[in-house]
N, C-alpha and C positions, 0 to 999 in steps of 0.2 A: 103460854106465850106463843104467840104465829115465829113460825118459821119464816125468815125473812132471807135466807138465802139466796140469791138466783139460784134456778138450774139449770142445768150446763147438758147442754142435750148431746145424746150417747151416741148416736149413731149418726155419722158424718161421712165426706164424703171423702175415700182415700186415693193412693197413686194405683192400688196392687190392679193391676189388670182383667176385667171378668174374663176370661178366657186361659190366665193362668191361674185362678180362682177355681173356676169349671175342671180344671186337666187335674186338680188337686183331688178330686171327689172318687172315692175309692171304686163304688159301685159302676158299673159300666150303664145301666139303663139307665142309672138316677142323672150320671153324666150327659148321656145321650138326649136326653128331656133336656135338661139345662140348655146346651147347645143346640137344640130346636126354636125353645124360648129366644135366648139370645139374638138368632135371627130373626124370629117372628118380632120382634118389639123393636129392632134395630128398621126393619123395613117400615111398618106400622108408623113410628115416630119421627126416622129423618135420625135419629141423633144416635151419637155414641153412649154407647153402655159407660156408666162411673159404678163404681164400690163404694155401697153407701155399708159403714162396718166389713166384718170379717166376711157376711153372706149376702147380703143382697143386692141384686144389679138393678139398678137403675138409672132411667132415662131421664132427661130433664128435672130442672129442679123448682118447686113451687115454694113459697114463704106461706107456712099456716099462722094464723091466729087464732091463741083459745080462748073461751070465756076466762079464764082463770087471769090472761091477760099476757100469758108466755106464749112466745113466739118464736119460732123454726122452720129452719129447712129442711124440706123432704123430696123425695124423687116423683116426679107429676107420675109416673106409674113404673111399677118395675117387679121382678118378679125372687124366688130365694130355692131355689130346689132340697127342702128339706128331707128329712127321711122317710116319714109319713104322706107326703103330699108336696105338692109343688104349691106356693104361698105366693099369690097374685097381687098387687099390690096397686090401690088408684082406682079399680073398675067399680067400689061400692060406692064409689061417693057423690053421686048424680041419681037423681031421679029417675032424668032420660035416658039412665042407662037399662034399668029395669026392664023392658023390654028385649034385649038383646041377652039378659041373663036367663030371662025365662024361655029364651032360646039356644042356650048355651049347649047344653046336655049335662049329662053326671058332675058335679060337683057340690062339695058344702060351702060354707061362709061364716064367716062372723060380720059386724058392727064393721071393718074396714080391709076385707082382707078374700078370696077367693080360693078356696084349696081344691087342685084337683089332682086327683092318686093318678091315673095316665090320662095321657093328651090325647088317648087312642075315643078317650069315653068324651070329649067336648067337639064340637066343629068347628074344625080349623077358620073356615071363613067367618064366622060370628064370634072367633074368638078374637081373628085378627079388626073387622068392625069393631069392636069393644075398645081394646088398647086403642085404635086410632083415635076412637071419637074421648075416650076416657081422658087419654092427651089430650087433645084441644080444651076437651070442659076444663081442665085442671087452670088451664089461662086465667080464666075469668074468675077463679079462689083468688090468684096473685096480683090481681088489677085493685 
């Protein structure tokens, strides 16, 4: 028998503040990146950073649709300073971004996501390019 539940999508968007989020982070470099980021997306976008869940900050918010038929809200791009890598979030999901990625520098990827271990190994300005135009594309998913 089909599971006929709704689900109930986990990660939302909350009050706790990125920046008291960020002061929480034990490590002082892993901190130091985070509040890089925070500025770099904050400038790039125009908006204020929200807490989507316990880690990740993000900027504006897009309505997905799946094939499956469930629908949600997500951050049009934003980023989660995890311990392994910093998790980017919005810049794989355009075509026309491709270009601007294979100008990035050092970084890996998955299917929707960007990780890069420091900010020292990517270009600041092709990265802030990225987030800006990643933003804008993300529009045209919620239209």
């Amino acid at each position: 028998m089909a599971d006929t539940k709704p689900t109930t999508q986990k990660t939302l968007p909350t009050d706790v503040p990125p920046e008291e989020f960020l002061a929480t982070i034990p490590e002082r470099s892993r901190r130091e990146r985070g509040e890089r980021l925070l500025e770099l997306f904050r400038d790039e976008t125009g908006e204020d950073a929200v807490m989507w869940g316990p880690s990740i900050v993000g900027f504006g918010t897009v309505r997905l649709k799946y094939d499956s038929g469930r629908e949600g809200d997500w951050p049009r791009v934003g980023f989660s300073p995890r311990k392994g890598a910093m998790t980017l979030y919005g810049l794989t999901d355009h075509a026309e971004l491709e270009p601007l990625l294979e100008r990035l520098g050092t970084y890996t990827r998955s299917v929707a996501c960007v990780y890069i271990k420091k900010l020292e190994d990517v270009d600041e300005a092709v990265l802030r390019e990225l987030v800006r135009r990643a933003y804008r594309l993300a529009l045209r998913v919620d239209a």
